[in-house]
C-alpha positions as CSV (number, residue, x, y, z in Angstrom):
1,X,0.0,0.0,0.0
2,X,0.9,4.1,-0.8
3,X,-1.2,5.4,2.1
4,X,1.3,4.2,4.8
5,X,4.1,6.2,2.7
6,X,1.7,8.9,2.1
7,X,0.9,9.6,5.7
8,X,4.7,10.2,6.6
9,X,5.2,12.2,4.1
10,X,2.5,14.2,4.9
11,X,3.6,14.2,9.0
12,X,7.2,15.7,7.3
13,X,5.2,18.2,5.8
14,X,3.9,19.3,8.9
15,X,6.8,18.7,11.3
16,X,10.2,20.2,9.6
17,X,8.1,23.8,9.5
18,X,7.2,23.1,13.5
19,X,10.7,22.4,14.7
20,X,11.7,25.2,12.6
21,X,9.2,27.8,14.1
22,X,9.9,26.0,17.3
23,X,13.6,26.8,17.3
24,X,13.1,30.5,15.9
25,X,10.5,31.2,19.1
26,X,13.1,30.0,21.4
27,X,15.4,31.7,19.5
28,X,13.3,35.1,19.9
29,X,12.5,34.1,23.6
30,X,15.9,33.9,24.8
31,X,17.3,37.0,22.7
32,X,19.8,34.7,20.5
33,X,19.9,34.7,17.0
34,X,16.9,34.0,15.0
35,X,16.6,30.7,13.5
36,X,14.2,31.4,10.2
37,X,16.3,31.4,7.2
38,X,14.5,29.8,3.9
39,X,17.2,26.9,3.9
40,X,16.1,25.3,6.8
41,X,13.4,24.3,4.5
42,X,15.0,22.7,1.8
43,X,14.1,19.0,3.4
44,X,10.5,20.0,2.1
45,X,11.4,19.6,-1.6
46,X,11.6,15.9,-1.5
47,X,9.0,15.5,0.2
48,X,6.9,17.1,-2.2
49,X,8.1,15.2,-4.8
50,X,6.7,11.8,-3.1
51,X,3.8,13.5,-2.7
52,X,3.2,14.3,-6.3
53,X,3.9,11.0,-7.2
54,X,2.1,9.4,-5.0
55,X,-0.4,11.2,-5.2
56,X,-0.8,11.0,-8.9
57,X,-0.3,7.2,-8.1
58,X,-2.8,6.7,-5.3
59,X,-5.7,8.7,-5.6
60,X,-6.0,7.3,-9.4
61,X,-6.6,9.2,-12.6
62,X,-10.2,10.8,-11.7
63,X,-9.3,12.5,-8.3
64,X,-5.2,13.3,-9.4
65,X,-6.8,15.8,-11.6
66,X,-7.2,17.3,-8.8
67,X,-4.6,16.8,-5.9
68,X,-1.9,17.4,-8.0
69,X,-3.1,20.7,-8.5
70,X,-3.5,21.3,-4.8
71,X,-0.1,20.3,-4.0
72,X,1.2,22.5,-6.9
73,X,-0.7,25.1,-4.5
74,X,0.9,24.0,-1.5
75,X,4.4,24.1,-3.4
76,X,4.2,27.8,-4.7
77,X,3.0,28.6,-1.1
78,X,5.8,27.4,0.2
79,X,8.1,28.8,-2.4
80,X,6.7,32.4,-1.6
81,X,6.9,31.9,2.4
82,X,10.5,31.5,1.9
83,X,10.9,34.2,0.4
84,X,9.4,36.3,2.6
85,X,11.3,34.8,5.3
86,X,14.6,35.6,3.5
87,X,13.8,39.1,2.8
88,X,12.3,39.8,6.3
89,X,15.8,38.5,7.6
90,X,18.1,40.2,5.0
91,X,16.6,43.2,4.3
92,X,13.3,44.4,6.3
């Protein structure tokens, strides 16, 4: 089966952003040096590869038509947040 594959993929999706923002509020807590750089995110990208594939894969030809799309969504969304994380920390 995809789904068990699927399902950690999708906690990896959910979990490198929370140790991330995490690290940064301890970071901002404490007074050190902020943790939110855009490259801390990398690990993502593979993920959303498996995700595309199996999604394309899993949900079959009907309903990919429409999660592919949605994780295209959730890729340019997370293209655009770190960018704004990079020029927040370099130059806001």
């Amino acid at each position: 089966e995809k789904w068990p594959l699927l399902l950690c993929c999708l906690v990896g999706l959910a979990s490198v952003p929370a140790a991330v923002g995490i690290a940064d509020y301890q970071a901002l807590v404490t007074n050190a040096a902020r943790f939110e750089q855009a490259r801390y995110l990398l690990p993502l990208l593979a993920l959303y590869a498996g995700l595309f594939a199996l999604g394309a894969k899993s949900v079959g030809p009907r309903l990919g038509r429409l999660f592919v799309p949605a994780l295209w969504a959730l890729v340019s969304l997370h293209t655009i947040a770190a960018m704004v994380l990079t020029v927040n920390r370099y130059y806001v």
